[in-house]
C-alpha positions as a LaTeX table, in Angstrom:
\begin{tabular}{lrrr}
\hline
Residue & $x$ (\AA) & $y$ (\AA) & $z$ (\AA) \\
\hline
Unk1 & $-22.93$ & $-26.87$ & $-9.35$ \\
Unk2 & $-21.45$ & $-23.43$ & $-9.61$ \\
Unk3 & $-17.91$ & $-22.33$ & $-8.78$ \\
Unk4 & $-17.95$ & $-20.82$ & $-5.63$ \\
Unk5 & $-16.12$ & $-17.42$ & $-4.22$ \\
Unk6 & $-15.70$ & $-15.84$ & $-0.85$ \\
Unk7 & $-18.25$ & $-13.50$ & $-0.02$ \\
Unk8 & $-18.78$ & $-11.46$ & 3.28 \\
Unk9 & $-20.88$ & $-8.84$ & 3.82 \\
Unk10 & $-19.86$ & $-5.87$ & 6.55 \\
Unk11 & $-22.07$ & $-2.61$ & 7.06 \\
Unk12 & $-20.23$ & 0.38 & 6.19 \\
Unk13 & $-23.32$ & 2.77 & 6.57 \\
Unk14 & $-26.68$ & 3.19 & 8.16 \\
Unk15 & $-30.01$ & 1.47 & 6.75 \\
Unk16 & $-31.42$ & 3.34 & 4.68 \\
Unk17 & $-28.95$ & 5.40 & 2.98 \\
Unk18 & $-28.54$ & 4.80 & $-0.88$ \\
Unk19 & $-25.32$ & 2.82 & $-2.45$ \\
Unk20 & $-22.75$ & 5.49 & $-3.97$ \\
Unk21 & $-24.86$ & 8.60 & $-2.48$ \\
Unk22 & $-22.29$ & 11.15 & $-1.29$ \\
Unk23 & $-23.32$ & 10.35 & 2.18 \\
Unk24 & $-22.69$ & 6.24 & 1.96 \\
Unk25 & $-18.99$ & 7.95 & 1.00 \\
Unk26 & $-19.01$ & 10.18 & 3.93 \\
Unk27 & $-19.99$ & 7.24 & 6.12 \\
Unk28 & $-16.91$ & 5.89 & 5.25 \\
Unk29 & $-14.96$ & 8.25 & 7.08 \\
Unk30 & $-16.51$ & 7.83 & 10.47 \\
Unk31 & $-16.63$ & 5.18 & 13.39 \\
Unk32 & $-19.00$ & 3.05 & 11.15 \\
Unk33 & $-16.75$ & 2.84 & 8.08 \\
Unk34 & $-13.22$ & 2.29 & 10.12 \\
Unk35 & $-15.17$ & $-0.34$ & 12.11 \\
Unk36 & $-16.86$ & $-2.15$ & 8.90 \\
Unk37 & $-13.28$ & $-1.80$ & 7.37 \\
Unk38 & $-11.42$ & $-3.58$ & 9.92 \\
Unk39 & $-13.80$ & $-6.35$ & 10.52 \\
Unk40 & $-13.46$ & $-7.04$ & 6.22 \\
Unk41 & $-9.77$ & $-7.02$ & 7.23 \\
Unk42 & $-10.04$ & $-9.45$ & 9.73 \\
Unk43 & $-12.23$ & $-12.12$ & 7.75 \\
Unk44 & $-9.54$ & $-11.67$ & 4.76 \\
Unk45 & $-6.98$ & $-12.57$ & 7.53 \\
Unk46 & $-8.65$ & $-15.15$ & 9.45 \\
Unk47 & $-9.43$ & $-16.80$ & 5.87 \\
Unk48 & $-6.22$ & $-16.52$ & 5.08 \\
Unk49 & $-5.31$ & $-18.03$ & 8.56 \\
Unk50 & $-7.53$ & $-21.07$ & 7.79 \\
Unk51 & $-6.12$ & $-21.72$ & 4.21 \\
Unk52 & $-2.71$ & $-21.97$ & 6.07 \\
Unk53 & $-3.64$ & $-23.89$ & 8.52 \\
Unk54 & $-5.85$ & $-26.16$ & 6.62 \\
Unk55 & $-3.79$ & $-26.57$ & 2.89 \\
Unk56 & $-7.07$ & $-29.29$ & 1.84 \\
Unk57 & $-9.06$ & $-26.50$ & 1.31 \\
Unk58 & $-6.63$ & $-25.51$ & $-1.51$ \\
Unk59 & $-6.87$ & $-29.12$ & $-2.98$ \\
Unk60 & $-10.66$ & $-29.38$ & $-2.62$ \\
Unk61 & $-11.24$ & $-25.76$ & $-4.32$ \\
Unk62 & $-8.83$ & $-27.00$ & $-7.45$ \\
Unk63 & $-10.87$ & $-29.84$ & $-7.84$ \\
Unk64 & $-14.09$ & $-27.45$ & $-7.91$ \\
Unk65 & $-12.26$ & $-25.36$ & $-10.34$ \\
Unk66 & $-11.45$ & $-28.25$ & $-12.34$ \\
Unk67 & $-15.20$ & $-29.92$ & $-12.29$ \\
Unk68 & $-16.72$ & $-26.65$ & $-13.59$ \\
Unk69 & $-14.34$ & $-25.83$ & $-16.13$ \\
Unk70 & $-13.92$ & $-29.27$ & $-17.39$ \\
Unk71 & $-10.87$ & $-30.77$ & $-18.80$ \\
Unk72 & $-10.42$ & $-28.61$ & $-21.72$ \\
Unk73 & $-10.57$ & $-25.47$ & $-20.55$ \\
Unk74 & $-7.95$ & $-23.36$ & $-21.49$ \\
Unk75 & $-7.87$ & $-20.01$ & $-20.35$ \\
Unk76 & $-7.22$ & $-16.90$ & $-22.80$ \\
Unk77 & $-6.45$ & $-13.51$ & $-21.69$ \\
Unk78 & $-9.24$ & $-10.31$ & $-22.87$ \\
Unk79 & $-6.66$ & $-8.15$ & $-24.14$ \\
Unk80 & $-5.38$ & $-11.06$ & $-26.71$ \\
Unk81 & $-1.71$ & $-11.50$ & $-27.61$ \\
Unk82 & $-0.94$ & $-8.35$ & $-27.13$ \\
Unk83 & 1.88 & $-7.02$ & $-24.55$ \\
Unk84 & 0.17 & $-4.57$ & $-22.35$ \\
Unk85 & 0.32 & $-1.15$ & $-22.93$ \\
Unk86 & 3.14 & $-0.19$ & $-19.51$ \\
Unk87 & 3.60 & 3.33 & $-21.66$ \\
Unk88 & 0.20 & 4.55 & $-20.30$ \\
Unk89 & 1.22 & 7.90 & $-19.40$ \\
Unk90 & 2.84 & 8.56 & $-22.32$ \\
Unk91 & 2.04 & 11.89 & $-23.70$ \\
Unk92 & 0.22 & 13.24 & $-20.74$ \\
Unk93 & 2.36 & 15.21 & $-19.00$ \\
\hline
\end{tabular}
């Protein structure tokens, strides 16, 4: 059993047209993209709605979290014990 994530799909251009090709960009400016974009925005809500309205769901994806990592996981951040760098624009103005 694997963890499991949200996934939905929405069409945000026209069959046929290549991933990251200018015009899958410029598809995102037109009826098709606003319409694709709004209907992501409603599953986010509507998921959001059901989580609320349904707090198990919480409980029951902990526990699937907790199966599949297994008692002693412990997490540990990529960038280490370092503080993050928050001076990132330092020097480039």
């Amino acid at each position: 059993m694997g963890c499991s994530n949200g996934r939905a799909g929405v069409a945000t251009w026209v069959p046929g047209v290549p991933a990251h090709s200018w015009q899958a960009v410029a598809s995102g400016g037109t009826s098709i993209g606003y319409k694709a974009m709004d209907n992501a925005a409603k599953i986010i809500a509507m998921t959001g709605i059901d989580i609320f309205n349904n707090p198990s769901i919480i409980g029951k994806a902990k526990k699937e979290l907790n199966d599949f990592v297994g008692p002693d996981f412990k997490y540990k951040s990529m960038i280490g014990d370092r503080k993050p760098p928050l001076d990132f624009r330092k020097g480039k103005q």
